[in-house]
C-alpha positions in Angstrom: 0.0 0.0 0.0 1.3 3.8 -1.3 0.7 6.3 1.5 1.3 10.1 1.6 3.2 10.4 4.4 4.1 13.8 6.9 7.5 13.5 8.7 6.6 14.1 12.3 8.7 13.4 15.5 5.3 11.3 17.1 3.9 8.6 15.6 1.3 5.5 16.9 0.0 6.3 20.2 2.4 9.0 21.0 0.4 10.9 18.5 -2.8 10.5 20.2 -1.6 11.9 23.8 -4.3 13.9 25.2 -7.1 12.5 22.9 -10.2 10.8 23.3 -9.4 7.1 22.4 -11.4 3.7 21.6 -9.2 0.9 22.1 -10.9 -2.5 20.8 -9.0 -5.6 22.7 -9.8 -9.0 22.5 -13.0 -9.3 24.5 -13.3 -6.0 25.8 -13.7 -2.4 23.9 -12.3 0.6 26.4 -12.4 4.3 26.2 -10.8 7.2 27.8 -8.2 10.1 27.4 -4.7 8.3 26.4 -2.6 9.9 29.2 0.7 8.0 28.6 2.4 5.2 26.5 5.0 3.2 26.9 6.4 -0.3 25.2 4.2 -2.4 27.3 1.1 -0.4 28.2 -1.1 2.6 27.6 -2.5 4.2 30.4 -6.4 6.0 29.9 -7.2 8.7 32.7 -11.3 9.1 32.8 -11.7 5.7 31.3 -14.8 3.6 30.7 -15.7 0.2 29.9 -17.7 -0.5 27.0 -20.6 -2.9 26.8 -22.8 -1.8 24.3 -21.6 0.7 22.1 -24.2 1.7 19.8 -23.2 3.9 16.3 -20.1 3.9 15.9 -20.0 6.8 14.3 -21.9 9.4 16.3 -23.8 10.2 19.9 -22.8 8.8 23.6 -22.0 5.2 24.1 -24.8 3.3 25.0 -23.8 1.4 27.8 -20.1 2.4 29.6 -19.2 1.7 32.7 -16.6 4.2 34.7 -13.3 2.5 35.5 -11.0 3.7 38.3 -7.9 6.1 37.7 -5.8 5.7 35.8 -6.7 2.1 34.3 -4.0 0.6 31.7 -4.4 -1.6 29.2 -1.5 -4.0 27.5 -0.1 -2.7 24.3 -0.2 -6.7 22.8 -3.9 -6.9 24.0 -4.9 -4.2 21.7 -6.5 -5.2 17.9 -7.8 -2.2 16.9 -8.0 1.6 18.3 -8.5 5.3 17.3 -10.2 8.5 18.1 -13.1 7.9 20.0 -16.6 9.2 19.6 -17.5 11.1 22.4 
């Protein structure tokens, strides 16, 4: 796959420091501000657990619970993520 590609210093989850993230794991889908990264882990500060979700693409989640702070999740666990919707 071709890509157009911007040279910046951050890249992965570094990039997303500060944001609103969805991160889909194996059984469980978890959202929250990404707060730190390192090799192992990301840590989410104001994070929820997803049961139902809803659209995807627009309004609240339908069903997420409040996790306590910070809550961290493994790096190798994670199959999918990005900017989350609310």
């Amino acid at each position: 796959m071709k890509r157009i590609v911007e040279s910046t210093e951050m890249t992965g989850f570094e990039a997303m420091l500060g944001e609103k993230v969805c991160l889909f794991c194996g059984v469980y889908i978890y959202t929250g501000v990404l707060s730190g990264v390192n090799d192992n882990y990301v840590e989410l500060s104001d994070a929820k657990l997803v049961y139902e979700t809803g659209e995807l693409n627009s309004g609240e989640w339908k069903d997420a619970q409040q996790l306590p702070n910070p809550w961290r999740v493994m790096v190798q666990g994670i199959e999918s993520w990005g900017k989350a919707k609310c």
